[in-house]
N, C-alpha and C positions, 0 to 999 in steps of 0.2 A: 559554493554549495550547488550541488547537480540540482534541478527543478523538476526530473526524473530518474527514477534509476529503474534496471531490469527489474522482473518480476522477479526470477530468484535470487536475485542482491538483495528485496525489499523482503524476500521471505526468508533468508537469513539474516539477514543486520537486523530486521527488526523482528523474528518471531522463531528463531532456528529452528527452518524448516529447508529440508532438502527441494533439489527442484524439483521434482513431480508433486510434492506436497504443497510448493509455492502455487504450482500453477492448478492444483485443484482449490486451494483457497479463493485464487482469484477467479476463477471459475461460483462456485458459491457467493462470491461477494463479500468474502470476509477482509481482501484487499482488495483497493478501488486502482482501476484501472483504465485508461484511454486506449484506445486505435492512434496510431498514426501510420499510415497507412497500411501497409502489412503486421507492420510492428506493436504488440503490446505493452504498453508503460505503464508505472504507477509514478502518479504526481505525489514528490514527496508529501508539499503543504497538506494534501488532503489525505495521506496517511498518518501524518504525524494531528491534525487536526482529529481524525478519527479514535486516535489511541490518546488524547488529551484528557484529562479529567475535567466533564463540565462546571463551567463554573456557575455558581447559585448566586442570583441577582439579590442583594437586600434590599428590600422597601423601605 
């Protein structure tokens, strides 16, 4: 399993969204994204963590 993938692989496999759609999402914040140097990524963990359904703690 990749530990990143592009912006617009992560805004179609997970949101079919073309690429100028991907990368204004990511722009807004609605996908999470790192720098590495030039290059924009998204860390899957943390989109897939973001798109997770939280779960409720019981007492």
């Amino acid at each position: 399993m990749k530990k990143t993938i592009s912006v617009p692989e992560a805004g179609r496999e997970y949101f079919d969204l073309g690429r100028n759609a991907s990368y204004e999402a990511a722009k807004r914040g609605d996908i999470p994204t790192i720098r590495i140097g030039k290059i924009l990524r998204v860390p899957v963990i943390a989109l897939e963590e973001m798109l997770s359904p939280k779960r409720s703690e019981v007492a």
